[in-house]
N, C-alpha and C positions, 0 to 999 in steps of 0.2 A: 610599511615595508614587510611585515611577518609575515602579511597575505599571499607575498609573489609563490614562494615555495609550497606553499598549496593549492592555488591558483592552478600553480605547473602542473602539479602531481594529477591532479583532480585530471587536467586539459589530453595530456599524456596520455596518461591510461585509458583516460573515454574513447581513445583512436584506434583500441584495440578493442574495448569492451564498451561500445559507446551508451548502452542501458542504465550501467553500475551506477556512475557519482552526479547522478540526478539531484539526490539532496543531498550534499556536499556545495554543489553547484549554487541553489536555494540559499543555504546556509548562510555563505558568502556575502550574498548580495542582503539576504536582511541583516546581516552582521552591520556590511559598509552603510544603509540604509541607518539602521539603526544607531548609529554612533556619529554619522551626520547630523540626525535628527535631532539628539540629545545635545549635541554640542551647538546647535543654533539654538534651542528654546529649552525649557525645561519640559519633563515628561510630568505631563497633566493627562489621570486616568480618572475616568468617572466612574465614580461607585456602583454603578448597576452592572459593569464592565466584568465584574468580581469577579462572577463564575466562570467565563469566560477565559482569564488568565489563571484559575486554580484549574482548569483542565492539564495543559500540559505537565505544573508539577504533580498533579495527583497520578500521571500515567509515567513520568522521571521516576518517581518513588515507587512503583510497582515494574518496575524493569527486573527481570529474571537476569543476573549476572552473566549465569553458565552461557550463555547461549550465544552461538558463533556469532552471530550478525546481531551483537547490540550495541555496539556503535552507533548502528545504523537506526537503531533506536531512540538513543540518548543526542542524536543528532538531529531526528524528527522535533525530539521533544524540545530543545534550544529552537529548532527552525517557528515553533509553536507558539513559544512562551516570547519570542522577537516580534513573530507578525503581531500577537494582540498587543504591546506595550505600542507599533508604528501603528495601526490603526483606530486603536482606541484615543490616542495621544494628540492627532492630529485635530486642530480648529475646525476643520470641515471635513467634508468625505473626501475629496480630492486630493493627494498629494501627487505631485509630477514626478518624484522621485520613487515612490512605491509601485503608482501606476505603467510610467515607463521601465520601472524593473521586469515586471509581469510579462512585458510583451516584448523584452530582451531576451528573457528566459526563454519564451517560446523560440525566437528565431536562434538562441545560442543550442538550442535542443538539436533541431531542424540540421543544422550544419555538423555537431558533431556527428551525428548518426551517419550523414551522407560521405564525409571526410574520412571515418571511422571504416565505412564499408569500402570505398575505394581503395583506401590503401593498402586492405588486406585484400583488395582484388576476390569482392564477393558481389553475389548482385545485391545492387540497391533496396532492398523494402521498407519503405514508410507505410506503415500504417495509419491511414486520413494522414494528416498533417506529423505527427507522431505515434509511438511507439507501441500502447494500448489500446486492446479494443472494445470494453467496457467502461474501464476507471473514464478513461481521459473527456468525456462525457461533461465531468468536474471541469477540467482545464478549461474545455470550451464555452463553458456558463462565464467563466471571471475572461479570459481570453476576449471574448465578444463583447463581453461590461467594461470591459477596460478601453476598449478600441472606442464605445460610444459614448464613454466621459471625455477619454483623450480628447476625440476630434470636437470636443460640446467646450472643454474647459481651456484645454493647450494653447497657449499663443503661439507657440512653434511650426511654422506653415513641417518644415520638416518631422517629428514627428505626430503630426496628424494625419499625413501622408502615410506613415511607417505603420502605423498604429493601424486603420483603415486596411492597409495590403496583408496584413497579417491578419486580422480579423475577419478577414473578407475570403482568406485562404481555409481558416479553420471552419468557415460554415459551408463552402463550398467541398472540403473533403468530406464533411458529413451527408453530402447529399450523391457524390461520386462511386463512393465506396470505402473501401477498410484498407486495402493493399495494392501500392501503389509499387513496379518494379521496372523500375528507370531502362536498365539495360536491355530488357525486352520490351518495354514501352506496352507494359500490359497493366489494365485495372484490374483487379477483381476483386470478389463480395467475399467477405466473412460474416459468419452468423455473430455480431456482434448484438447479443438479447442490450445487455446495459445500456448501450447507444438508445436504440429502436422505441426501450420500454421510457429511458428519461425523457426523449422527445415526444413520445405518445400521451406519457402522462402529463407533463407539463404542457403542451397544447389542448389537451382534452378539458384539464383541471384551470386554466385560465380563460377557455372557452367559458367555463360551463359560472367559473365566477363572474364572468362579464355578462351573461345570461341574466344570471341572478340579481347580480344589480340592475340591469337596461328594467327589468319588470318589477323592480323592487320588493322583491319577495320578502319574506320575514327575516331581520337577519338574524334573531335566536336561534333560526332553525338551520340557516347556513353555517354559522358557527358549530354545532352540535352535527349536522352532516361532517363535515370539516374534522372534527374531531374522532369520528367514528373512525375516517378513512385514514388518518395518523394511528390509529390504534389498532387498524386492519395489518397496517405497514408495518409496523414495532412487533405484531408477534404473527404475522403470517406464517412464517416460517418453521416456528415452532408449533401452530396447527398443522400444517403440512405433513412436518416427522410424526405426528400422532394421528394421524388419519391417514386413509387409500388415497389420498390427493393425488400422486403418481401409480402409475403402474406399468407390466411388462412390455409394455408394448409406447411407452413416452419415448422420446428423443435418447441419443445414450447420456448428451451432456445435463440434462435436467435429472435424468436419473443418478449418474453421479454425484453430481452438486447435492444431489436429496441427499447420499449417503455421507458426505460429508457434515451436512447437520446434523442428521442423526451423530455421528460421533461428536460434534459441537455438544447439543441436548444429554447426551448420554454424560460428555466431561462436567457439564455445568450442574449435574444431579448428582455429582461426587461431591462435586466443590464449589457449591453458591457462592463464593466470595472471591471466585477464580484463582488463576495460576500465575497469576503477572503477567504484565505488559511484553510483550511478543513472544509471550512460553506456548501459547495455539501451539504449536507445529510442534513441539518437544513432548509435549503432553496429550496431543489428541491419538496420535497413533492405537495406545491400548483400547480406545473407545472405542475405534472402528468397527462397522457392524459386522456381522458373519457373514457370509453366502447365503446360509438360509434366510438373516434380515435382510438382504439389500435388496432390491431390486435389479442392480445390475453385475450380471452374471459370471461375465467375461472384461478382463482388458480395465478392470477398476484402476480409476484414476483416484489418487490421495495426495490431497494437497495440506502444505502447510500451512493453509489460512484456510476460512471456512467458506468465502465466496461468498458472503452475507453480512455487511457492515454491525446490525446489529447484535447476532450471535458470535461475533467477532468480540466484541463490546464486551455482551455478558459475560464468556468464555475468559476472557483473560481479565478485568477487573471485577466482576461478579455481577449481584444485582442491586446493591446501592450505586454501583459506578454505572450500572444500564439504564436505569431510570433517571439519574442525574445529567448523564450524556443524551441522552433523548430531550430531556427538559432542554438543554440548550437550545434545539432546535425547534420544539413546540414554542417555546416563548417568541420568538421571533414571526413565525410563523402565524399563529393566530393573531395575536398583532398586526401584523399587514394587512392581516380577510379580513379583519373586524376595521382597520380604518380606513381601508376601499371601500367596503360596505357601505360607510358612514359618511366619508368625501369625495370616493368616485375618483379618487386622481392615479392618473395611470400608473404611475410609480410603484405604489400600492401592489399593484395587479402585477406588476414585471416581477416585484420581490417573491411574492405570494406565491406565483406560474414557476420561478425558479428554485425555488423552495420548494416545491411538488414534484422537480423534475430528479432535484438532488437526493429527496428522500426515495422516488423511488428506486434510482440506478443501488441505491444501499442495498438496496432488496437481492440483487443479484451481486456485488461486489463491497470491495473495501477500502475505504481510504486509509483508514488508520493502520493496518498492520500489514499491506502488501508493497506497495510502490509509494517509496516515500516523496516522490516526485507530485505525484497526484495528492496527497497525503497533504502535504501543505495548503497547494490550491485549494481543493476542498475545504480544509480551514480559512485559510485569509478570505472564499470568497462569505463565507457565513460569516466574520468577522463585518465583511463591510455590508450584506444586510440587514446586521443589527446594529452598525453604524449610520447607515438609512435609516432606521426605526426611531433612532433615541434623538432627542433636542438638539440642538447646535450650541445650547449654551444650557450649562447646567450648575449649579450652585455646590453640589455633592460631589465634589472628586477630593482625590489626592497626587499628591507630586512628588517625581524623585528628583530632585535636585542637590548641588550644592558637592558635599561631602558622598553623602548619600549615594548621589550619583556615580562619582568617581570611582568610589569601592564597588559598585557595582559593574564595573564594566574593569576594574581589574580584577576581579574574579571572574567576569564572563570572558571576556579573550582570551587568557592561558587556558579555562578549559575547553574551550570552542579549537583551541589550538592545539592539544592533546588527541581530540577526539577526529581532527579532519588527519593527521601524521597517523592514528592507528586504521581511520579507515584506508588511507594511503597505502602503507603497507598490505593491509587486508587484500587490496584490490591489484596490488604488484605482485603476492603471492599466489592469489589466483589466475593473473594471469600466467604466471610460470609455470603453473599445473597445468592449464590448459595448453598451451604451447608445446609443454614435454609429452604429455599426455593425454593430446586430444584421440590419439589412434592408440592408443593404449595395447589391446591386443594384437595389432597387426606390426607389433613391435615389439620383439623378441630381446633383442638387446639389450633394452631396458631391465630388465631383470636381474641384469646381472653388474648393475651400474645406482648404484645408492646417493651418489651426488646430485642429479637434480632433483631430488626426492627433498633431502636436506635441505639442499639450497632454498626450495621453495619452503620447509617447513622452518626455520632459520629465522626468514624472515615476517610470519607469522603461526606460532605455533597451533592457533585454533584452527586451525584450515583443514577441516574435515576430509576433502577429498584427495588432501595431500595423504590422509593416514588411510583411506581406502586403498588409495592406489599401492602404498606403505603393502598393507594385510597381503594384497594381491601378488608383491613382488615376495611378502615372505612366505604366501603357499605355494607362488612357483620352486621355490629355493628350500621348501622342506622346513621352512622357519616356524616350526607351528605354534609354540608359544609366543614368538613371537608376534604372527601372524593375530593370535589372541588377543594380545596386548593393545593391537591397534585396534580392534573394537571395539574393544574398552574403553580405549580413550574415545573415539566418537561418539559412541552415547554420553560420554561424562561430557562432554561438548554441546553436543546438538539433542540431546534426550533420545527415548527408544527410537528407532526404524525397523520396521520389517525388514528391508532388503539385508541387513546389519546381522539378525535373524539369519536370512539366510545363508548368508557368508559365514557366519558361525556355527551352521549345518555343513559347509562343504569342509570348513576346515575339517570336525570331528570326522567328518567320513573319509576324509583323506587319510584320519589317523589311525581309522579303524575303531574308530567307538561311535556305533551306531547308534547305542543306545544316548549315547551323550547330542549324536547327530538328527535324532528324530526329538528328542524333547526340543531343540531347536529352531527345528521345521515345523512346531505343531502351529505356533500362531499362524505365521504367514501363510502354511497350507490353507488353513482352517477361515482364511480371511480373505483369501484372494486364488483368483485362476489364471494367470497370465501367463505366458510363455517358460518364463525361467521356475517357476513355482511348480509346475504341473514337468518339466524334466527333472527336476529336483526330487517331485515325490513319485516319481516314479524310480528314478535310480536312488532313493533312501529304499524303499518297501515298504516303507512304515506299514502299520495295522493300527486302526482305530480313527483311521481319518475320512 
């Protein structure tokens, strides 16, 4: 019964914000999974499984506190350390109960999104099937592997039916397009690179392995090719930022994403051993390149993740945790090439092809530190890869049972149940900000009115863009200390921002201390050209920039 009231909370709020309680959502169902599972047999984990389940706590244990969205964090990391103990635990790969979760999730996604937009009377956009248009790349590898155990294993004519309509949906938007807008009954294409590049490489990379076996070529040497192209993927990127790889005249969006690694490359030469699990975005800001390094000139985009699963990796746990995390996925991996090589069974070849497609969508994005939606899938589905891989019956595990058991799941429910009430809150606070102050300046009023400011901050006080809006109403109102105060606390929240910068250049100019207002403005001048930066230094004067 403790579930209903997060259940609610989670169902509620997605109707407003239908992206947010993604994993929350997750959460839930491996929770209920999970405690099924345990309560019918005992949890039997095979020892090779290890690494495997020491991922999640090694990335629990490097959680950066300060930082507004760790919940959101600390919630991945529970959602983590649940799939490997129901996957690994299970007598065979198939479970009905984990499997059919997978492909509840999708269609419980599907409707809040569509529910969500109607009711605030917006148009409809589904992106493919959902919401992403790189990551979900991930979804549709376990989404479509789910659909063809279901209908292969299910005795359930109903769902193999269910199972098939949904899987048959999500390879069908990948061939349609990206965006899908019901009320005008229109498709259209986004340049989704992660889609394009996972499908290209994974068909190219299963082609060329079925190649190599039909003519039986050497398999030392396929192995050792094999290996090159995982080691092309694991540092491309960081060749890239040390070479002309890009230049002025590439795409804007490759250009930016370059300059995003560079500031990845530049944090991780501070700090080999990184900044903790989802500090990226707190910590990368100072790294950012200049104007004169970037490559792109005008209109930089800066994001709080690096758009590169693997300098993601480095950047926040270092490079014992990058090469470690990498290993998870090399080991499974050659594994597959090397016993299709050897036995030729299709199996082999599907694991190996999807394993090629997921490492390379890394290349352009993130599981682990952007949409924690995606963030799971991507794990559970390389969980059940290397649950393909390993024996059916193995001599080497361990088990939680008994006592053992029990203490272990009353300390995972209260805190699973702490942490979905803060994300709750988190996500009613936000929507209150956005609500009061989605028009923000075409609302005068507001300024002069501090209760829904409160109310929203009240109900979570880390809610950065409550203490924006805060700064804004206290420069309109001549507040300037206190206007100060709330960007304060935003970086003591969310770490440096430029824009944070710059609002702390209008306050001082407001106050008449330019000098205090140009030492303010010098980074983001000096780092960016975009609309508000370039009238900002223009009405400073500054000299020297």
């Amino acid at each position: 019964m403790f579930l209903i009231p997060f259940v609610s909370f989670v169902i509620v709020y997605s109707l407003r914000q239908p992206l947010a309680p993604q994993s929350s959502v997750i959460a839930i169902i491996l929770l209920i999974t999970l405690i099924t599972t345990a309560f019918k047999n005992q949890l039997k984990i095979p020892i090779e499984t290890l690494p495997y389940l020491a991922m999640p706590i090694i990335l629990f244990a490097s959680i950066n506190e300060k930082l507004e969205f760790a919940s959101d964090d600390m919630i991945l990391c529970f959602s983590m350390f649940a799939a490997t103990l129901l996957v690994f635990s299970q007598k065979e790969i198939y479970s009905k109960w984990i499997f059919r979760s997978v492909i509840v999730c999708g269609n419980m996604h599907l409707i809040m999104q569509i529910f969500g937009t109607i009711i605030n009377n917006e148009t409809v956009a589904i992106r493919s099937i959902f919401p992403l248009a790189n990551e979900i790349m991930f979804f549709y590898m376990l989404l479509m592997f789910c659909s063809i155990i279901i209908y292969r294993k299910d005795n359930n004519i109903f769902w193999r039916i269910y199972a098939v309509a949904i899987g048959a949906l999500a390879s069908i938007s990948l061939v349609v397009g990206d965006d899908i807008y019901t009320k005008i009954l229109k498709i259209s294409s986004e340049d989704a690179l992660g889609i394009w590049l996972g499908l290209g490489c994974g068909i190219i990379f299963t082609t060329a392995l079925f190649l190599w076996k039909k003519f039986n070529l050497p398999k030392n040497l396929g192995i050792s090719l094999a290996a090159l192209i995982f080691l092309a993927l694991m540092f491309s990127s960081i060749i890239a930022v040390n070479s002309n790889f890009f230049n002025s005249d590439s795409p804007p969006e490759a250009t930016s994403r370059l300059d995003n690694w560079k500031a990845a490359w530049n944090l991780i030469k501070e700090k080999p051993l990184g900044v903790g699990f989802g500090a990226y975005g707190a910590n990368s800001m100072q790294h950012w390149p200049t104007i004169e390094e970037a490559y792109l000139k005008h209109g930089a985009t800066v994001y709080t993740s690096t758009h590169n699963q693997y300098l993601q990796i480095l950047t926040e746990i270092g490079w014992p945790g990058f090469f470690y995390y990498c290993a998870l996925f090399a080991i499974p991996w050659f594994v597959s090439i090397f016993r299709y090589l050897k036995t030729g069974k299709p199996h082999f070849l599907f694991i190996a092809g999807m394993l090629a497609s997921m490492l390379s969508v890394m290349e352009v994005a993130e599981a682990i530190s952007m949409f924690a939606f995606i963030q799971i899938i991507h794990w559970i589905f390389l969980l059940y890869c290397v649950k393909a891989l390993l024996p059916l019956q193995t001599e080497r595990s361990f088990a939680i049972k008994g006592l053992a058991r029990n203490l272990f799941f009353i300390i995972l429910i209260p805190l699973l149940s702490f942490l979905l009430w803060d994300r709750g809150k988190q996500l009613y606070s936000m929507h209150l900000t956005r609500l009061e102050y989605g028009h923000f300046s075409d609302r005068e009023e507001l300024f002069l009115n501090l209760e829904p400011i409160n109310r929203a901050f009240e109900i979570y006080p880390k809610n950065s863009a409550v203490l924006w809006y805060l700064a804004q109403l206290h420069l309109r109102q001549k507040n300037y200390e206190d206007a100060l105060k709330a960007m304060d606390a935003i970086e003591e929240i969310a770490g440096y921002s430029w824009p944070v910068s710059q609002g702390r250049a209008e306050i001082y100019f407001e106050m008449g201390d330019l000098e205090r207002a140009c030492e303010a403005a010098r980074f983001p001048i000096a780092h960016f050209s975009d609309a508000w930066t370039l009238e900002l230094e223009k009405k400073l004067g500054c000299e020297g920039y």
